[in-house]
Structures are given as C-alpha cells and as structure tokens.
C-alpha positions as CSV (number, residue, x, y, z in Angstrom):
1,X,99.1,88.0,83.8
2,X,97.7,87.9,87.1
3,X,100.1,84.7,87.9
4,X,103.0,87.0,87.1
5,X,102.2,89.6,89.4
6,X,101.2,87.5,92.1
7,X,105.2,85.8,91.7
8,X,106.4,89.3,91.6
9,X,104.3,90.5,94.8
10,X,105.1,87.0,96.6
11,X,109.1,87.5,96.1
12,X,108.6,91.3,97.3
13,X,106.9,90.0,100.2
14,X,109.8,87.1,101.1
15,X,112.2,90.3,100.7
16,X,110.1,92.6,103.1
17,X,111.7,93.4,106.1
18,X,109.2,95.1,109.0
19,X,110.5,97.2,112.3
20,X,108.9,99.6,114.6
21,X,110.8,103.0,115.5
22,X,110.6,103.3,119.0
23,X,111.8,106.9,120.0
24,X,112.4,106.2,123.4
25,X,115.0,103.6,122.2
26,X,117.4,103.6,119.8
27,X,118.1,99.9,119.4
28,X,116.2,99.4,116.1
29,X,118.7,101.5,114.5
30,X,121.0,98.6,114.7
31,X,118.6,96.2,112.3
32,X,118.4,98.5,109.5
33,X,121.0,97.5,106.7
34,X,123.2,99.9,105.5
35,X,122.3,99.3,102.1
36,X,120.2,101.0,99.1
37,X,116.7,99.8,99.4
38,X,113.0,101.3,99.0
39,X,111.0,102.1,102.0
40,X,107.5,103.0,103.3
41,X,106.7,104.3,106.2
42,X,103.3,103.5,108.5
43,X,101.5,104.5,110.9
44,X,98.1,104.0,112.4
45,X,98.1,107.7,114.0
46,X,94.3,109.1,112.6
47,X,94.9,112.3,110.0
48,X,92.7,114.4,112.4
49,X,96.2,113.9,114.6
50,X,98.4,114.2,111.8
51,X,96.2,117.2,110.5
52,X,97.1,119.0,114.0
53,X,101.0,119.0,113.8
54,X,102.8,122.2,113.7
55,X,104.4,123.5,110.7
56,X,107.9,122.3,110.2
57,X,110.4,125.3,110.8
58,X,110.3,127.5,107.5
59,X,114.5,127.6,107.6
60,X,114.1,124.6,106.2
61,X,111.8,124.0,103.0
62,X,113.0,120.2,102.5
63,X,110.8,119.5,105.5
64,X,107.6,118.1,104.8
65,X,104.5,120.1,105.9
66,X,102.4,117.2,107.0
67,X,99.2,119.2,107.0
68,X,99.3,120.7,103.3
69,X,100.3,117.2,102.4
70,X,97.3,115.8,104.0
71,X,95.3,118.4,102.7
72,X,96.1,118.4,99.3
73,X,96.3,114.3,98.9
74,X,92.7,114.7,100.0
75,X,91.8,116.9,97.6
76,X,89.6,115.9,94.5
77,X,92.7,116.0,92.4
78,X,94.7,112.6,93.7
79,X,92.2,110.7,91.4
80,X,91.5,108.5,94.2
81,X,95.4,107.4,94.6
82,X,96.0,108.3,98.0
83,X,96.4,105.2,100.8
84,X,93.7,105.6,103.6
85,X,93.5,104.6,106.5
86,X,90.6,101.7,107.3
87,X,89.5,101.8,111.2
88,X,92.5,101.7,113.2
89,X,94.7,99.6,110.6
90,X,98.2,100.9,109.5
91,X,98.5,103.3,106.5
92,X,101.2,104.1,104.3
93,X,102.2,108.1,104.9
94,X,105.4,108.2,103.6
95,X,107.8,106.3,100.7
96,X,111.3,106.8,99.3
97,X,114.2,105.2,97.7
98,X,117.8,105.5,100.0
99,X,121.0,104.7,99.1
100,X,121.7,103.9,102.6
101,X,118.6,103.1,104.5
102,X,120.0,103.6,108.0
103,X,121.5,106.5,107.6
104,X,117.7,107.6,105.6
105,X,115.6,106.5,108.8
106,X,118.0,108.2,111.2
107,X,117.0,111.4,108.5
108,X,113.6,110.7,109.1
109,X,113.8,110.3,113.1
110,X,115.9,113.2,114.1
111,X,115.4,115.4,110.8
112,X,117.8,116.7,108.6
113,X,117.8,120.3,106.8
114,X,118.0,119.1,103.6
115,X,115.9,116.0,102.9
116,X,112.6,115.5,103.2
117,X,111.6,114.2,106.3
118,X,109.5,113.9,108.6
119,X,111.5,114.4,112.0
C-alpha cells in the first residue's frame, strides 16, 4: 500500500508547479495556466500577524475573515487536522479547486465580491 501512495505522491510532485506572488509586480500572473487545476496557498507570515488583520468589509460575506478562521481551526474541534506552521517554515493557509487558475489567483490578489478570497 505504502508503494502505491508513494507513486501517487511522486507523480503529484513531478506535476507541482511553485510561484511566489509578488504584489509589487505583476509578472507572475503571466506563468499561471489558464486551466482547471487545484491549488494551495503558503505563506510563512506567523498567525500572531495573520491573527491581527482587519476584518474583511461586511458588504461582502464571500470574504474570508482570516481571524475567525484562525481562531476556530485552532480550536479543540479540528481534531488535530489543521496545517501548522513549524519555526519559520511555509504553511498551507489556503486551498481550492479553479476552473481557471489565473483568473482564481488574480481573485485571490485583488479580491472579488463573491468568492472567497483572501485579497
């Protein structure tokens, strides 16, 4: 069994396509495919940061209230299935399926009033 998974993670892995969002340039935009895909998004900011971010505006409820999230993941109720940060490592805050992932990470950068999203 484990032989199986370990094919399955390897061909995930060959698949796996990394970029930074820099938001002082847009050029990264142009190496995201315009293509249906899953997605995660990282960050190695520390939760007492994230913890401290303003409410989204309340016009529009899609938005994600990073905060409550935070809050309740770390709760006792996540059953210990929440992805923490180790040190100053990377982390997993966010993951979707898009149709078209460019068009979903532009979403995410500049929001949008009816996705969830972190912009």
């Amino acid at each position: 069994m484990n032989k199986v998974l370990d094919d399955i993670l390897d061909e995930i892995d060959q698949k796996l396509i990394c970029l930074q969002i820099d938001f002082d340039n847009a050029s990264w935009r142009g190496t995201i495919p315009s293509e249906p895909g899953w997605y995660l998004i990282k960050t190695n900011t520390p939760l007492a940061v994230l913890k401290s971010i303003n409410s989204p505006d309340l016009e529009y409820k899609a938005h994600l209230n990073i905060p409550r999230c935070i809050n309740n993941a770390s709760s006792s109720q996540n059953l210990g299935l929440v992805i923490t940060q180790s040190g100053s490592e990377d982390y997993v805050i966010y993951n979707g399926e898009a149709d078209n992932l460019k068009a979903r990470a532009r979403e995410h950068e500049c929001g949008h009033p009816k996705t969830y999203c972190l912009g």
